[in-house]
LUMSE-790822 format. One record per residue (C-alpha): residue number from 1; residue in one letter; chain; x, y, z. Coordinates in Angstrom, 3 decimals. Layout:
+-----+-----+-------+----------+----------+----------+
|   n | res | chain |       xx |       yy |       zz |
+-----+-----+-------+----------+----------+----------+
| NUM |   A |     A |        X |        Y |        Z |
...
+-----+-----+-------+----------+----------+----------+
// end
This chain:
+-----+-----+-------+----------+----------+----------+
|   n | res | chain |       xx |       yy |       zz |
+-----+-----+-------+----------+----------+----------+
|   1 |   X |     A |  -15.261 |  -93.171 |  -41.815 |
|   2 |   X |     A |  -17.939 |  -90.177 |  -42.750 |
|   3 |   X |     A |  -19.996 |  -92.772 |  -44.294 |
|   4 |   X |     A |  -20.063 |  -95.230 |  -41.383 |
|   5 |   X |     A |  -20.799 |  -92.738 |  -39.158 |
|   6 |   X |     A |  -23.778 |  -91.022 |  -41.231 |
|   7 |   X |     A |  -25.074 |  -94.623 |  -41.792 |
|   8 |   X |     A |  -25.167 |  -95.567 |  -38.047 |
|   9 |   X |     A |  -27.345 |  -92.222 |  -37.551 |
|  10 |   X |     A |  -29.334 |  -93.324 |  -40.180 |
|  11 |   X |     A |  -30.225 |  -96.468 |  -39.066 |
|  12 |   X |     A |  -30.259 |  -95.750 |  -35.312 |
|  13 |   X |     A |  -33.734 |  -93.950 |  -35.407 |
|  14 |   X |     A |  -35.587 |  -97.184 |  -35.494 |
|  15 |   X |     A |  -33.410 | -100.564 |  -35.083 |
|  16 |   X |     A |  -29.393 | -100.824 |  -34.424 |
|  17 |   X |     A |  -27.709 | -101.964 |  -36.652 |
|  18 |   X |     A |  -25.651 | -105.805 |  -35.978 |
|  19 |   X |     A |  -28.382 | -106.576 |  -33.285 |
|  20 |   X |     A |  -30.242 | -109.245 |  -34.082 |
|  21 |   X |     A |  -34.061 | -109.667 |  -32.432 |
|  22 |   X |     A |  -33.452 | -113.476 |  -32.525 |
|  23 |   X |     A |  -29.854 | -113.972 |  -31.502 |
|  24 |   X |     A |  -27.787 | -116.542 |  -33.698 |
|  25 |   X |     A |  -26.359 | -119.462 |  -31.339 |
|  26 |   X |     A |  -22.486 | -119.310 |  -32.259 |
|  27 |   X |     A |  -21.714 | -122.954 |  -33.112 |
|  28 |   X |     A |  -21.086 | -124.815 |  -36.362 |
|  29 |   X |     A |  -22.349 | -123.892 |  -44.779 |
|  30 |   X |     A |  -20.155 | -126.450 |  -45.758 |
|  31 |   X |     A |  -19.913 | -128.509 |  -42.216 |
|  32 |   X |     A |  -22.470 | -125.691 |  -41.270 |
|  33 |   X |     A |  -25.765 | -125.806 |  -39.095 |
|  34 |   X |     A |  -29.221 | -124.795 |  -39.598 |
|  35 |   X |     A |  -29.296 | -121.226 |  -38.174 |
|  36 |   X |     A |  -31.662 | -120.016 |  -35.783 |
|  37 |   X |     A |  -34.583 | -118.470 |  -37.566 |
|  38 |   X |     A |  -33.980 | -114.711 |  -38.532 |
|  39 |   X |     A |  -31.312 | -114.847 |  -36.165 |
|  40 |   X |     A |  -29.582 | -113.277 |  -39.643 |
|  41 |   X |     A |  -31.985 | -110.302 |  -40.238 |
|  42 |   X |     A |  -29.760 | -108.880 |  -42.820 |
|  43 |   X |     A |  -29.251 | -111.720 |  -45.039 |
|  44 |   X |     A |  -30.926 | -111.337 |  -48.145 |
|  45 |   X |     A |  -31.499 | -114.049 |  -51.059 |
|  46 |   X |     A |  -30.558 | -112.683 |  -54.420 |
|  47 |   X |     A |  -32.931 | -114.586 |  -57.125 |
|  48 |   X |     A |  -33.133 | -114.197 |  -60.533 |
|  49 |   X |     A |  -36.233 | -115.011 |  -62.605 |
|  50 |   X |     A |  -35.998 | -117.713 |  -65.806 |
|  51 |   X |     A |  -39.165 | -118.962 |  -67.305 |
|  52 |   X |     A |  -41.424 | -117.666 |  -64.976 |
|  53 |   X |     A |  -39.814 | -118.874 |  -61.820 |
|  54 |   X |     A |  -37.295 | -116.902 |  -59.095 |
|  55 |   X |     A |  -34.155 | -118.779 |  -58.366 |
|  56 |   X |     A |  -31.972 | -118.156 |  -55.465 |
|  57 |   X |     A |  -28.308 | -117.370 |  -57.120 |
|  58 |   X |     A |  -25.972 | -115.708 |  -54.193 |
|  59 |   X |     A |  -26.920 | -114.016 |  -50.884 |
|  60 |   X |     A |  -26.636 | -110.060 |  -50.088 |
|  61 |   X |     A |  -26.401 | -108.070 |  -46.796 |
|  62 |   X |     A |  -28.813 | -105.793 |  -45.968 |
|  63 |   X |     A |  -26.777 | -102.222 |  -44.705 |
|  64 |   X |     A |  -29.486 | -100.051 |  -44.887 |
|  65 |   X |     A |  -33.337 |  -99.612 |  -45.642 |
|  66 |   X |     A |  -32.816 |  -99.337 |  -48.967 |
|  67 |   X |     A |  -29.394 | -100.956 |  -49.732 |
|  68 |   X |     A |  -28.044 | -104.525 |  -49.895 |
|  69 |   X |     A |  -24.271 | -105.703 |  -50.372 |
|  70 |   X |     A |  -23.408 | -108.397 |  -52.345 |
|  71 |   X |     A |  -20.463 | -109.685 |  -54.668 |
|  72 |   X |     A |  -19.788 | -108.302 |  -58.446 |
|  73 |   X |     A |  -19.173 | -111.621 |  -59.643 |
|  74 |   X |     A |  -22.975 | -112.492 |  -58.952 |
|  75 |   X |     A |  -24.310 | -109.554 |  -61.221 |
|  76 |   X |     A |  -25.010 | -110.229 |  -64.743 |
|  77 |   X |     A |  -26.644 | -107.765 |  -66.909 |
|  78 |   X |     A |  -28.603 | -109.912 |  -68.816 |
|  79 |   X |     A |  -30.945 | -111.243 |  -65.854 |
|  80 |   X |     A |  -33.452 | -109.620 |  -64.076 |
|  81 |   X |     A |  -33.232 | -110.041 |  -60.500 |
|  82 |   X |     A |  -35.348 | -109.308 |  -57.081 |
|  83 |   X |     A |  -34.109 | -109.221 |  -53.272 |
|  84 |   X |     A |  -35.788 | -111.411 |  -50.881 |
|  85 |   X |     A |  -35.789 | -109.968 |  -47.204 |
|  86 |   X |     A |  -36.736 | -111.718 |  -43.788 |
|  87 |   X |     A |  -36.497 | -114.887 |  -44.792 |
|  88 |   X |     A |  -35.190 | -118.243 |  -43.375 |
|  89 |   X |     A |  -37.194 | -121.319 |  -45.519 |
|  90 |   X |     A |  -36.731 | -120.208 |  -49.013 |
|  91 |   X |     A |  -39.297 | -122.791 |  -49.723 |
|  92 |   X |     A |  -41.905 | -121.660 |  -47.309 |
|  93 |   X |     A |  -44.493 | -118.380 |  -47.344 |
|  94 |   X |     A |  -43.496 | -116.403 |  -44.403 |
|  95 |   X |     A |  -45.029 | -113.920 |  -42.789 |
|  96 |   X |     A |  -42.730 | -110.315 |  -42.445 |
|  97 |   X |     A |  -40.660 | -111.282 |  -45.884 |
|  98 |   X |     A |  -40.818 | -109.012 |  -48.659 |
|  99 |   X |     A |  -39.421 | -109.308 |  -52.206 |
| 100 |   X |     A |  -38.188 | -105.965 |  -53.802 |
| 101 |   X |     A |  -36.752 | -105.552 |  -57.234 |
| 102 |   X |     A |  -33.787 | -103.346 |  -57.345 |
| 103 |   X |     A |  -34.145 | -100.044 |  -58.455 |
| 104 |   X |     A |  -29.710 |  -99.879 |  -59.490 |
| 105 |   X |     A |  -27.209 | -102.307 |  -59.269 |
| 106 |   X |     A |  -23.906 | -100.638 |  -58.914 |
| 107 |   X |     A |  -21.078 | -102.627 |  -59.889 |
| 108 |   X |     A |  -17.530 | -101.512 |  -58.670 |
| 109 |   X |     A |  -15.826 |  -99.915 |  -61.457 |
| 110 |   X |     A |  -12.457 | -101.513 |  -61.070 |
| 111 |   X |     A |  -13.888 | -105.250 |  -61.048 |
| 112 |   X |     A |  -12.951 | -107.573 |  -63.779 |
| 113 |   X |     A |  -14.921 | -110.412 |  -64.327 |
| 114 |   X |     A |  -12.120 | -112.390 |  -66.123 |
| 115 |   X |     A |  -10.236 | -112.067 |  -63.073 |
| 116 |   X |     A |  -11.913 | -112.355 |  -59.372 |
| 117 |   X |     A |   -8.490 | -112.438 |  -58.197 |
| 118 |   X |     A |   -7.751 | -108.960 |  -59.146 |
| 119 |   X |     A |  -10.486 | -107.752 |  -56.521 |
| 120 |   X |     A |  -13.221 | -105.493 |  -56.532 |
| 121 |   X |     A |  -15.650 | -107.885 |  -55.818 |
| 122 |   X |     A |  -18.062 | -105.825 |  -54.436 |
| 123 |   X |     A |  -21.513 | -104.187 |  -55.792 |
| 124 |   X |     A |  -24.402 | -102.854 |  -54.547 |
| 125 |   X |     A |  -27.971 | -103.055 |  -54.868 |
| 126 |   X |     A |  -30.480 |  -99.743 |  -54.766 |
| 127 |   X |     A |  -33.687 | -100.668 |  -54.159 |
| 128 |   X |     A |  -36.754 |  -99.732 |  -55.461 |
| 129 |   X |     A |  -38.444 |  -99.055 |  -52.472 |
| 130 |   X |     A |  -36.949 |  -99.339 |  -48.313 |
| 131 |   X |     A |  -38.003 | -101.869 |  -46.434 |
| 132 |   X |     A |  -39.576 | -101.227 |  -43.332 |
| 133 |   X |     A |  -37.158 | -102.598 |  -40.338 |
| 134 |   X |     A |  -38.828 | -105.262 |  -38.087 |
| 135 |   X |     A |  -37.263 | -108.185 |  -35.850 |
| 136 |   X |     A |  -36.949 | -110.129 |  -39.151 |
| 137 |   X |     A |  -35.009 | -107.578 |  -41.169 |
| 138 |   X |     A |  -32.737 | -105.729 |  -39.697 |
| 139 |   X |     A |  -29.384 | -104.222 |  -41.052 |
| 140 |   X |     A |  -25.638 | -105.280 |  -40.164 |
| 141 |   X |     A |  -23.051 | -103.015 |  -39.737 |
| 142 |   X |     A |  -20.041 | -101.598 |  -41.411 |
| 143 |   X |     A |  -16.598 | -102.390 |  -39.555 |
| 144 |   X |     A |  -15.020 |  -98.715 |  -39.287 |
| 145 |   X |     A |  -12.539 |  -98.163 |  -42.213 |
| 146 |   X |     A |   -9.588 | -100.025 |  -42.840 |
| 147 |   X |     A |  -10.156 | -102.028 |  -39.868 |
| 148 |   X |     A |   -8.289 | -105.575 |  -39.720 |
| 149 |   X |     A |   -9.210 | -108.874 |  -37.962 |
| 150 |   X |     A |   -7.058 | -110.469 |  -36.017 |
| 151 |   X |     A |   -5.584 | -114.053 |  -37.137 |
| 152 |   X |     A |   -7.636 | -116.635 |  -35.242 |
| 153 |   X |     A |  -10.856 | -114.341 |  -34.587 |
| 154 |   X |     A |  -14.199 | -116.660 |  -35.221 |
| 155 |   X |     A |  -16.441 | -115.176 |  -37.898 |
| 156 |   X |     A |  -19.358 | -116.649 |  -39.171 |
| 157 |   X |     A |  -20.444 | -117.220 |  -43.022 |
| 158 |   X |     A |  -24.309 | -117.370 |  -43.557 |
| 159 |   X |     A |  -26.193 | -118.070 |  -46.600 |
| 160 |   X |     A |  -28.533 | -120.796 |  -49.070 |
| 161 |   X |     A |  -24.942 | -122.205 |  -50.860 |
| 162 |   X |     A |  -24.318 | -126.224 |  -51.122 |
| 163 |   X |     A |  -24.310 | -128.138 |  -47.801 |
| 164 |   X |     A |  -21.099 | -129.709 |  -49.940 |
| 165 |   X |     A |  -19.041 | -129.424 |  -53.023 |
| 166 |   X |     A |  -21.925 | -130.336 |  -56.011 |
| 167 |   X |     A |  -24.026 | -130.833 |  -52.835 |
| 168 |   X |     A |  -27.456 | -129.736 |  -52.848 |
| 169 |   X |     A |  -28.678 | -126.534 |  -52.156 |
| 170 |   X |     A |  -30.455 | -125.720 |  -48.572 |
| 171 |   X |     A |  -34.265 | -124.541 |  -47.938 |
| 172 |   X |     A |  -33.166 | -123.450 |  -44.618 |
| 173 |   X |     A |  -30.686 | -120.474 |  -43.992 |
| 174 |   X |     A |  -26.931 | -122.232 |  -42.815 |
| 175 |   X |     A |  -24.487 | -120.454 |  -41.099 |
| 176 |   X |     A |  -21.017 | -122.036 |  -39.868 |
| 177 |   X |     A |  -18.018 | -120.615 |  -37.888 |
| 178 |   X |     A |  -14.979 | -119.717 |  -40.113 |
| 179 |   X |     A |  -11.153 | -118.638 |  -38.246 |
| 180 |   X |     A |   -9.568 | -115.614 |  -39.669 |
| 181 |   X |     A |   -6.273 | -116.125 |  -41.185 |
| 182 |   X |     A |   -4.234 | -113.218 |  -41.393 |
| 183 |   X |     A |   -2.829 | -112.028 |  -44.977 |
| 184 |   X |     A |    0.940 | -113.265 |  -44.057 |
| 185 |   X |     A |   -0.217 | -116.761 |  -43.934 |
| 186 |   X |     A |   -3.131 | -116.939 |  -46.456 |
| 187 |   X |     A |   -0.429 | -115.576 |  -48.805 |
| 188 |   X |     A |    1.964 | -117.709 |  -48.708 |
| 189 |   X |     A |    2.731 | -120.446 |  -51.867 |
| 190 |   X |     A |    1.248 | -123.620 |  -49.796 |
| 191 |   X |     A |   -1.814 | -121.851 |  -49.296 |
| 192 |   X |     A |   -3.433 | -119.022 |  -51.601 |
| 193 |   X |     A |   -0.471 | -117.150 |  -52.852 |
| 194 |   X |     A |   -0.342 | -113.686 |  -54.691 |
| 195 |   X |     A |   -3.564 | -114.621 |  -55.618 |
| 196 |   X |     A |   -5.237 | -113.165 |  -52.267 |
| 197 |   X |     A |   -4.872 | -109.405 |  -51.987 |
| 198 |   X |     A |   -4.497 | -106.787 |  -49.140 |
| 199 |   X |     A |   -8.181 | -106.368 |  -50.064 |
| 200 |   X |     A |   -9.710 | -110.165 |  -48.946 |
| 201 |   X |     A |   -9.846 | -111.493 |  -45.759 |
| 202 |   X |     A |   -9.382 | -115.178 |  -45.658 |
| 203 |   X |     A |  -10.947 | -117.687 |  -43.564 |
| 204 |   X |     A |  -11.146 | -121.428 |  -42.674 |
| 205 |   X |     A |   -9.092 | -123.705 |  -44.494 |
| 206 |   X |     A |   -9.460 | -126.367 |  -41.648 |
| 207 |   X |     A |  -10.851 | -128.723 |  -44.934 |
| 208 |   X |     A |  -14.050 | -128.915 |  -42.810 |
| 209 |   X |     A |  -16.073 | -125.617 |  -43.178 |
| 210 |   X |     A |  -16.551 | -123.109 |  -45.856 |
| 211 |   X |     A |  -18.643 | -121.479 |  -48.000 |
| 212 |   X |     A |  -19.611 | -122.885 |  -51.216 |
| 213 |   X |     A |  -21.825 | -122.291 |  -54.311 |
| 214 |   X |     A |  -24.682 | -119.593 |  -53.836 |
| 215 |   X |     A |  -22.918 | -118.545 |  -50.930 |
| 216 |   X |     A |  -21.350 | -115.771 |  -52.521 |
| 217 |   X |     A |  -22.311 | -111.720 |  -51.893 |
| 218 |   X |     A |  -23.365 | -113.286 |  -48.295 |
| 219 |   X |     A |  -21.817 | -111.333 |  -45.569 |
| 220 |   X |     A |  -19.137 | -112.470 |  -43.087 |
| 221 |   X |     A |  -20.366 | -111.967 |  -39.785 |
| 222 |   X |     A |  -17.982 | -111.160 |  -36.981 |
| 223 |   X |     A |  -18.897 | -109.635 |  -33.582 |
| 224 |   X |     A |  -17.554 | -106.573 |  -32.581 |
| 225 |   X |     A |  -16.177 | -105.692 |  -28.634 |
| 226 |   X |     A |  -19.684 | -103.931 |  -28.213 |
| 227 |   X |     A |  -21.326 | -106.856 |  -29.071 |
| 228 |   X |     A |  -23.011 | -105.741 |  -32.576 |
| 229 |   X |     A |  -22.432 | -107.760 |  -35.497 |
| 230 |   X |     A |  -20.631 | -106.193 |  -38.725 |
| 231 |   X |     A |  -19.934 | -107.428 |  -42.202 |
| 232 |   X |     A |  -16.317 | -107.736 |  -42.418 |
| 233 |   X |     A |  -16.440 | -109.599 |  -45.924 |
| 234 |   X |     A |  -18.168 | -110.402 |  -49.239 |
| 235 |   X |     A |  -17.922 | -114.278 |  -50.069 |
| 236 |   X |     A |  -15.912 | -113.734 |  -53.214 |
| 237 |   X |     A |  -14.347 | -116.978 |  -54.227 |
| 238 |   X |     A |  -12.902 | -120.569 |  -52.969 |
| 239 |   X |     A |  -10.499 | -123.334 |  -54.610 |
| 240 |   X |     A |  -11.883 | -125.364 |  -57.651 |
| 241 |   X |     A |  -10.941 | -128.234 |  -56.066 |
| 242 |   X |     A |  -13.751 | -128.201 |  -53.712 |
| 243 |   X |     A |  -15.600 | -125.764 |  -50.927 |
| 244 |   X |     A |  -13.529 | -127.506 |  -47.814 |
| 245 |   X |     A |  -10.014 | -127.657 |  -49.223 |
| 246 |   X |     A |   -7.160 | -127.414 |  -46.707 |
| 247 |   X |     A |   -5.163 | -124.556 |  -46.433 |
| 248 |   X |     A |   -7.779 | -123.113 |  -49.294 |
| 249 |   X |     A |  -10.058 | -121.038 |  -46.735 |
| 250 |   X |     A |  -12.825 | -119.413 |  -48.406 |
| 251 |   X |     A |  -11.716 | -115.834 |  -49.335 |
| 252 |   X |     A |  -14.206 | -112.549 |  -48.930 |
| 253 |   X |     A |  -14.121 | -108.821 |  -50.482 |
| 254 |   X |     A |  -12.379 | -107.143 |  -46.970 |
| 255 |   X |     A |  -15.642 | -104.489 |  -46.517 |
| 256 |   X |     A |  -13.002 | -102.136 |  -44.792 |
| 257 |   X |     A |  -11.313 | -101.583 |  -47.622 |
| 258 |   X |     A |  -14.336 | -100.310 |  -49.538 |
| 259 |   X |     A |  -16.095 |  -97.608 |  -47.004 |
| 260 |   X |     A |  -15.447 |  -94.621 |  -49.080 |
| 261 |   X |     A |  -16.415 |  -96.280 |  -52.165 |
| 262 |   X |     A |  -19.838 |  -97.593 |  -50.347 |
| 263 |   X |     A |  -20.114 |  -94.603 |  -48.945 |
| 264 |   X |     A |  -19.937 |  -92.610 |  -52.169 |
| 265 |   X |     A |  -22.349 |  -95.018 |  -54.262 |
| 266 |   X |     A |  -24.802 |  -94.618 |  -51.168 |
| 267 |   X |     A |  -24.732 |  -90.465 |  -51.615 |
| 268 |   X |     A |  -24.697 |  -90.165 |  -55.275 |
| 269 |   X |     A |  -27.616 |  -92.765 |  -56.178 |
+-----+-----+-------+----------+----------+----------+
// end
């Protein structure tokens, strides 16, 4: 709780945090919508470069000037990657975006890439410089520690993944609503199992909307009673049998369970 605290002072001097310049329209990634531009300001487009050219691989959140969330599972130490900030078309030159190359990409210790379903999917990204806040990038906030959502709440999942299962991949930012379902059902055999932890939050599995590939590190958005908008999940993984499987909802890093550890990475780098 410290950290959450310390962050929202930090961020407060200049722009709130979870209040959006533009704000989103709640309607309807897979099944998704076009979102309204920069209506996201903290969504971030992780890209790695091959041959020359940048390539848009999972999305990030932005929680502060100089950090960005994302998932473990989309590091990889052999690539060389940049952050793209304030943008909507990732086709399109706009004005107020800014690419920064990370200055440390912290990795949670306890994540095993040979098994997402142990957890841990969570890692941050230093970077090299911070970003001057603006209406088009703005940081989300942290849900207070340990904090659960209630079965049913309406989230929303944002990001540049497939539109549909080997689909193809957006220029414009998606975002689609997702319903919370609670760890007692997500858990049970007809639906993830013991392969969803205390430590995910699930949502959808209505076999309509989801998130899909190059989705993942992108934040789950939820609204808060004060009206701000806060992470409340990392999109982690989803069934191999496709991105809008029933009773397989889309399954995120729970950010609540990690404050301590974010807010430890954030003081000692």
């Amino acid at each position: 709780m410290f950290g959450f605290v310390c962050l929202t002072l930090l961020l407060g001097y200049a722009y709130s945090c979870g209040v959006p310049a533009y704000p989103p329209y709640v309607a309807r990634v897979v099944g998704g919508e076009d979102a309204i531009p920069h209506s996201w300001p903290w969504q971030v487009s992780l890209q790695y470069s091959s041959s020359g050219n940048w390539y848009h691989t999972c999305g990030g959140t932005l929680i502060a000037p100089n950090w960005v969330l994302t998932a473990a599972h989309c590091i990889s130490s052999s690539r060389t990657y940049r952050v793209l900030l304030g943008k909507y078309n990732l086709m399109v030159n706009e004005e107020g975006s800014i690419a920064v190359s990370p200055e440390r990409i912290i990795v949670h210790q306890r994540w095993n890439p040979n098994n997402v379903a142990d957890g841990n999917d969570i890692a941050l990204i230093k970077l090299s410089q911070s970003v001057a806040l603006s209406d088009q990038i703005q940081p989300a906030c942290l849900p207070p520690a340990n904090r659960l959502l209630a079965s049913g709440v309406v989230c929303y999942v944002t990001g540049w993944g497939r539109l549909q299962t080997n689909g193809a991949l957006p220029d414009i930012l998606q975002q689609g609503p997702l319903v919370v379902v609670d760890y007692a059902t997500c858990s049970l055999p007809a639906w993830w199992g013991s392969t969803v932890k205390t430590t995910m939050v699930c949502a959808g599995g209505d076999g309509v909307i989801s998130s899909c590939n190059g989705d993942s590190g992108g934040p789950l958005n939820c609204r808060s009673a004060d009206g701000t908008w806060e992470v409340h999940g990392v999109v982690s993984f989803g069934s191999s049998l496709g991105c809008n499987y029933y009773r397989k909802p889309s399954v995120f890093t729970r950010v609540s369970a990690f404050n301590s550890w974010i807010a430890t990475v954030m003081a000692n780098n």
